[in-house]
C-alpha positions in Angstrom: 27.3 -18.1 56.8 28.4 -21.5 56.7 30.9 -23.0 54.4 30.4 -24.4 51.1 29.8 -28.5 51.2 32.7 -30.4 50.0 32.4 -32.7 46.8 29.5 -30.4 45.2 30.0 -28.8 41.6 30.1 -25.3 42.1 32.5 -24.4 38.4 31.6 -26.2 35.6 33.3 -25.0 32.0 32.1 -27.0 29.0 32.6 -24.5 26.6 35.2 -26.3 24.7 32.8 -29.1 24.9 30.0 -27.8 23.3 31.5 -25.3 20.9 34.4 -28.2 19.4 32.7 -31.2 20.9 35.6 -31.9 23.0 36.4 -33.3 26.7 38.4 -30.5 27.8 41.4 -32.5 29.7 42.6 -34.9 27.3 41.1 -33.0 24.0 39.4 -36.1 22.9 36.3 -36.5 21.0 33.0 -36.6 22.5 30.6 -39.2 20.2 27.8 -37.6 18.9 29.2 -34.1 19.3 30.7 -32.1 16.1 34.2 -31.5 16.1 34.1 -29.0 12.7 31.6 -26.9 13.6 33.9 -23.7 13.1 35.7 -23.2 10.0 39.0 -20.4 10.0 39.4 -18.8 6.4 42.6 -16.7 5.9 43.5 -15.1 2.2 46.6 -15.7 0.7 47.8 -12.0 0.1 51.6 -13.2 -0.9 53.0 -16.6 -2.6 56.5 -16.5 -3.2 59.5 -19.4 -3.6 62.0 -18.0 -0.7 65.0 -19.8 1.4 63.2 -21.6 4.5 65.9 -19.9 6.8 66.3 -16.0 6.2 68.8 -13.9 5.8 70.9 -12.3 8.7 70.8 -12.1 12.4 67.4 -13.3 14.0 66.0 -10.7 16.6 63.2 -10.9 19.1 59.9 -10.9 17.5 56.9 -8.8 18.5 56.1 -11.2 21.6 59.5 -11.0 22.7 60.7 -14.5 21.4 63.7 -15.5 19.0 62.4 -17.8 16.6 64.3 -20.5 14.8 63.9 -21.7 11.2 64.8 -25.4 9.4 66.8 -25.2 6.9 64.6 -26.8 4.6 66.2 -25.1 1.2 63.7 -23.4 -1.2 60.4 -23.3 -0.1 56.6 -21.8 -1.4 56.0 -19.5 1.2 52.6 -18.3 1.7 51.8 -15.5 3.6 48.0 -15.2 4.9 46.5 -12.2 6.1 45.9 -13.6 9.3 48.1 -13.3 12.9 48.8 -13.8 16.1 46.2 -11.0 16.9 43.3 -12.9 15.7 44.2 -16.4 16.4 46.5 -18.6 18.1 49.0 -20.6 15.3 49.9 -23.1 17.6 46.0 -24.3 18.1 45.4 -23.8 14.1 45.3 -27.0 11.4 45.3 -26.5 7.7 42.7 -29.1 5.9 45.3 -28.9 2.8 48.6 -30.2 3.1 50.4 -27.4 3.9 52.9 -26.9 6.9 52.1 -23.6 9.3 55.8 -21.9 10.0 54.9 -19.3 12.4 52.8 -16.1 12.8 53.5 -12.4 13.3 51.3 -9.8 14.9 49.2 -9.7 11.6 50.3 -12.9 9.3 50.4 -16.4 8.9 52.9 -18.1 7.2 53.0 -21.5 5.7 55.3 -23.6 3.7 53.1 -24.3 0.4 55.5 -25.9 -1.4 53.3 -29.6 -1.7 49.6 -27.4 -2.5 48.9 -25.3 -5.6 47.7 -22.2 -3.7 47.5 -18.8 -6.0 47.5 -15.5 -4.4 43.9 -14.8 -3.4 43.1 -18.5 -2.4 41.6 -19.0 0.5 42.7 -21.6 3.2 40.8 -23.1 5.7 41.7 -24.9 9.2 40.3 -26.3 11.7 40.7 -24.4 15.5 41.1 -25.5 18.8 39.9 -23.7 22.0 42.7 -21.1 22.1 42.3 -20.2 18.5 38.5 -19.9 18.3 38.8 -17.7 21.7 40.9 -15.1 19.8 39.1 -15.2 16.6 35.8 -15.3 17.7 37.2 -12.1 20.3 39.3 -9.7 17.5 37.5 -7.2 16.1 39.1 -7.6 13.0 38.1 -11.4 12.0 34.5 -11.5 10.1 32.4 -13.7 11.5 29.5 -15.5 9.6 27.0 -17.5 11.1 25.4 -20.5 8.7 22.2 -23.3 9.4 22.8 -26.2 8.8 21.7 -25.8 5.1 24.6 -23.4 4.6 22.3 -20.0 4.7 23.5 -17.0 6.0 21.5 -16.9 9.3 22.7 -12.8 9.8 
């Protein structure tokens, strides 16, 4: 068996590409490819004004990290039922102005304090690779398929 010729393609991964039209080293945009063809929708399931930093000693979270909180005085605090075991918060981004604070196993939370969300809303965002990975992999996030009229295709 001879060895493999030097300089030939033999690993090509456009995923990213195709699914978020997207060159996958510099996460630019590819022209004439769509960048919003996946949509994440989370539920508000709480809405309450609460101090940006909470009380007491901050622990370890779920994944082993200590997280840190601005001091950013009285904020809306949204929780969505949405978390870090459907989705990856760092590679989320809200298309209302809202800011995302962090995640736990199960939620999202996000300083709502400049949006007029209610309990029940629903808030979309757009998703990069890691993001759509997890989604499109838990077994809890509902996926829906729609054509490019908007119909159901399932």
């Amino acid at each position: 068996m001879s060895a493999p010729e030097t300089g030939r393609v033999n690993h090509l991964r456009i995923g990213e590409a195709i699914l978020l039209g997207r060159e996958t080293l510099t996460r630019k945009p590819i022209p004439g490819l769509f960048a919003d063809a996946f949509t994440l929708v989370a539920e508000v399931i709480e809405l309450q004004t609460k101090p940006s930093r909470p009380y007491g000693e901050r622990a370890q979270d779920a994944f082993g990290r200590v997280p840190v909180f601005q001091d950013k005085g009285l904020i809306r605090r949204a929780i969505l039922a949405l978390g870090e075991q459907d989705i990856d918060p760092t590679a989320i981004e809200p298309r209302i102005d809202v800011d995302v604070l962090g995640a736990s196993s199960d939620h999202l939370i996000l300083d709502a304090r400049q949006c007029a969300l209610e309990v029940g809303a629903e808030v979309k965002f757009d998703v990069q690779y890691s993001a759509l990975l997890r989604a499109m992999t838990a077994p809890y996030v509902h996926k829906l398929y729609l054509g490019s009229n908007g119909v159901d295709l399932q």
